[in-house]
C-alpha positions in Angstrom: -115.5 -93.1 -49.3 -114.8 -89.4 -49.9 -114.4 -88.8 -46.2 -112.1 -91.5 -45.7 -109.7 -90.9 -48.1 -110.0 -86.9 -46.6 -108.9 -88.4 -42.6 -106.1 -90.4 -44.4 -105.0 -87.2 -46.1 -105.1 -85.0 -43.1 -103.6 -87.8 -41.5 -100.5 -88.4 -43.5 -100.1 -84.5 -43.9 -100.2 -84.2 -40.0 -98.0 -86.7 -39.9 -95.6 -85.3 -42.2 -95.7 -82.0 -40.8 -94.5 -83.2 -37.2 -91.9 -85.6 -38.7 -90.4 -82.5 -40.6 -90.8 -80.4 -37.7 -88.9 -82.5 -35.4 -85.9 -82.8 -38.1 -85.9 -79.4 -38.7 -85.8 -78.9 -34.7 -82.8 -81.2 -34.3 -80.8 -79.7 -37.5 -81.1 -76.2 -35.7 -80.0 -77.4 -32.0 -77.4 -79.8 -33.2 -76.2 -76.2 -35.6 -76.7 -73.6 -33.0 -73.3 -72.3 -31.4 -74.9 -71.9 -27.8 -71.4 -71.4 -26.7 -71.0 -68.5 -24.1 -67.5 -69.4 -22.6 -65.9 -72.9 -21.6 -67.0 -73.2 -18.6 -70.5 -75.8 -17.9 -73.5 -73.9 -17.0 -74.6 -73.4 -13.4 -77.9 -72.3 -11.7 -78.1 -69.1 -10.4 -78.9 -69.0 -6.5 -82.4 -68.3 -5.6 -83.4 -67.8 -9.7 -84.3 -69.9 -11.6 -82.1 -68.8 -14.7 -79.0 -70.6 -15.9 -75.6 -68.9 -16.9 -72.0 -69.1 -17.5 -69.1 -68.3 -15.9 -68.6 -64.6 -17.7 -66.8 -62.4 -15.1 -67.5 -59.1 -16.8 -71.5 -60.5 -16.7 -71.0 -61.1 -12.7 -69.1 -58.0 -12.4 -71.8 -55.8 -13.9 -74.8 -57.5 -12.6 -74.1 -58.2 -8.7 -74.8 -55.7 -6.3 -71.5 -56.0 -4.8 -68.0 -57.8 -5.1 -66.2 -58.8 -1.7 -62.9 -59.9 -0.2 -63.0 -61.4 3.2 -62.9 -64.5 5.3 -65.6 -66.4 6.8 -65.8 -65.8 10.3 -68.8 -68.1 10.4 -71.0 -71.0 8.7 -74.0 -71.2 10.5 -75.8 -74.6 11.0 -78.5 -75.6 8.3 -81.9 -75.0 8.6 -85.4 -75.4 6.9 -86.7 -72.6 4.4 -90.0 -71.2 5.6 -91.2 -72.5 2.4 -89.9 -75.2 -0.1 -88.0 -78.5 1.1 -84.5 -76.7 0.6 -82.2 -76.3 4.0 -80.2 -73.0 4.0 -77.2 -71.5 5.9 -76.1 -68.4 7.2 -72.3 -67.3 6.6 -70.7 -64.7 7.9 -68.0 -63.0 6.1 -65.4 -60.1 7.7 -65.2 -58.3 4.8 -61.5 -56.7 4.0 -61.8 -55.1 0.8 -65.0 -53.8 -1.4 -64.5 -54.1 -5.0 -68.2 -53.3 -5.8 -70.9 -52.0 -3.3 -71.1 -50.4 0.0 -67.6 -49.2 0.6 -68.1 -49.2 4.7 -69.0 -52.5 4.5 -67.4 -54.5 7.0 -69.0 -57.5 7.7 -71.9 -59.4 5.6 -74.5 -62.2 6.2 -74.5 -64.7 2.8 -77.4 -67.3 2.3 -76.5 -70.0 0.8 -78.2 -73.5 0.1 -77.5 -76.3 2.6 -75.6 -79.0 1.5 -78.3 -81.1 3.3 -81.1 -83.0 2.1 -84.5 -82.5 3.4 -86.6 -85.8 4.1 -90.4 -85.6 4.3 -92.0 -88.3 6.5 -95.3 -88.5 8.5 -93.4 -86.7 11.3 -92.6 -83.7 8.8 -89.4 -82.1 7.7 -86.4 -83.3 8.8 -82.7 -82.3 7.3 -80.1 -85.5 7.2 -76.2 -85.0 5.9 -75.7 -84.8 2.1 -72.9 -85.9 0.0 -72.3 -82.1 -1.2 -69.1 -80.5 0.2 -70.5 -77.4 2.0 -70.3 -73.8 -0.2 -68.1 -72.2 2.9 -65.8 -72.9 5.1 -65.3 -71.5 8.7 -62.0 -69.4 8.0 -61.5 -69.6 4.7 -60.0 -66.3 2.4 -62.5 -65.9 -0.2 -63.4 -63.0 -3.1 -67.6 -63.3 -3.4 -69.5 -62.0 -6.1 -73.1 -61.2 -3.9 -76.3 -61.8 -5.4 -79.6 -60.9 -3.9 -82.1 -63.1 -3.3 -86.0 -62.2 -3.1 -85.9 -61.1 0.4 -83.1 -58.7 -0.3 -80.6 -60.8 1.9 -77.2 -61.5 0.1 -76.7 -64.8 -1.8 -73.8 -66.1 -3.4 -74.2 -64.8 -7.3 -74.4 -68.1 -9.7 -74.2 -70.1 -6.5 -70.5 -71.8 -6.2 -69.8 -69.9 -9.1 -69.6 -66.8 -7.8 -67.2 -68.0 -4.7 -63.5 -67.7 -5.6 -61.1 -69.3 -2.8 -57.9 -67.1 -2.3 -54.9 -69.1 -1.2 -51.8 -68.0 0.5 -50.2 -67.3 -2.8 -52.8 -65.1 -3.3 -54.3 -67.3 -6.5 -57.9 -68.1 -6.5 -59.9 -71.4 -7.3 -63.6 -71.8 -7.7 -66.0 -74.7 -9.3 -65.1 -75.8 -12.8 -61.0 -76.5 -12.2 -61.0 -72.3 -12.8 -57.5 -71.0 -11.0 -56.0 -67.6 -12.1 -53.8 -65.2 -10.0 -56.1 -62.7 -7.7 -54.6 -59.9 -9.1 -55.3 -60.7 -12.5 -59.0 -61.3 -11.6 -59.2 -58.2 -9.8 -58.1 -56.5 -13.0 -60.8 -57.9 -15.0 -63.5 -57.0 -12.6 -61.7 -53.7 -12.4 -62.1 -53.5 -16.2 -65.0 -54.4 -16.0 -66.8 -51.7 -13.9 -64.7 -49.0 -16.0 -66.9 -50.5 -19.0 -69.9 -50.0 -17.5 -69.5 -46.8 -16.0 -68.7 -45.6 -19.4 -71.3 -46.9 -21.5 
């Protein structure tokens, strides 16, 4: 008898215990400001860590920041490993806010807009419903990650594209428009603030 009413102690306090730790859980979530800016999380390319749109973040953290147009979108093809297909863009680079000064032109992987189908055959890559990344002739500012072969990626993915128009404004993912100069002047900003801390 003793050992019964023992389980339905250690029972009911286990129960308890998880019942209180799962309202406790939801109180803190539903309470935490996880709020970094406005703008909806993204994956970063080739990581697997997720981040906001901050522009002094992307300014500090990618190897370089370019202006150019793209000269070239390569055709899709299957990763060596994984069931992702990429693509090779070529960008003639016009200005260098960040990185290599000399640098005139640069090779960006990016994902394929593709989807990669697995049959008895093998790998095979059929058209998506995803607008491709780049566009063959297109003005663009690029913040450039690197990816784990050290080849350049877009940083944040589409996030880290900005299409210049002929007004000179710039779009990019997330209904985010602002004059290029202005964005050039927070990146400038930017890289003064972290040359001098």
């Amino acid at each position: 008898m003793k050992l019964k009413s023992k389980n339905s102690v250690l029972i009911i306090s286990l129960g308890a215990f998880l019942i209180l730790g799962f309202l406790s859980s939801n109180f803190i979530l539903k309470n935490m400001d996880t709020s970094v800016t406005e703008e909806p999380l993204t994956t970063v390319s080739f990581q697997t860590q997720s981040i906001a749109r901050d522009i002094n973040f992307y300014t500090e953290d990618a190897p370089a920041i370019v202006i150019g147009q793209v000269t070239k979108v390569g055709e899709p093809y299957l990763e060596n490993q994984g069931f992702g297909s990429i693509q090779e863009i070529e960008l003639a680079v016009t200005e260098v806010l960040k990185g290599n000064r000399s640098m005139t032109n640069v090779t960006i992987i990016v994902r394929g807009h593709e989807i990669v189908q697995v049959d008895g055959t093998g790998k095979s890559i059929i058209p998506g419903n995803e607008p491709p990344l780049f566009i063959e002739g297109e003005h663009v500012l690029v913040f450039l990650g690197m990816n784990g072969q050290g080849e350049y990626v877009s940083f944040a993915g589409p996030y880290g594209k900005y299409l210049i128009d002929d007004e000179l404004n710039v779009t990019s993912i997330g209904d985010f428009t602002m004059p290029l100069k202005e964005l050039k002047a927070k990146i400038d900003a930017a890289l003064q603030n972290s040359t001098n801390s």
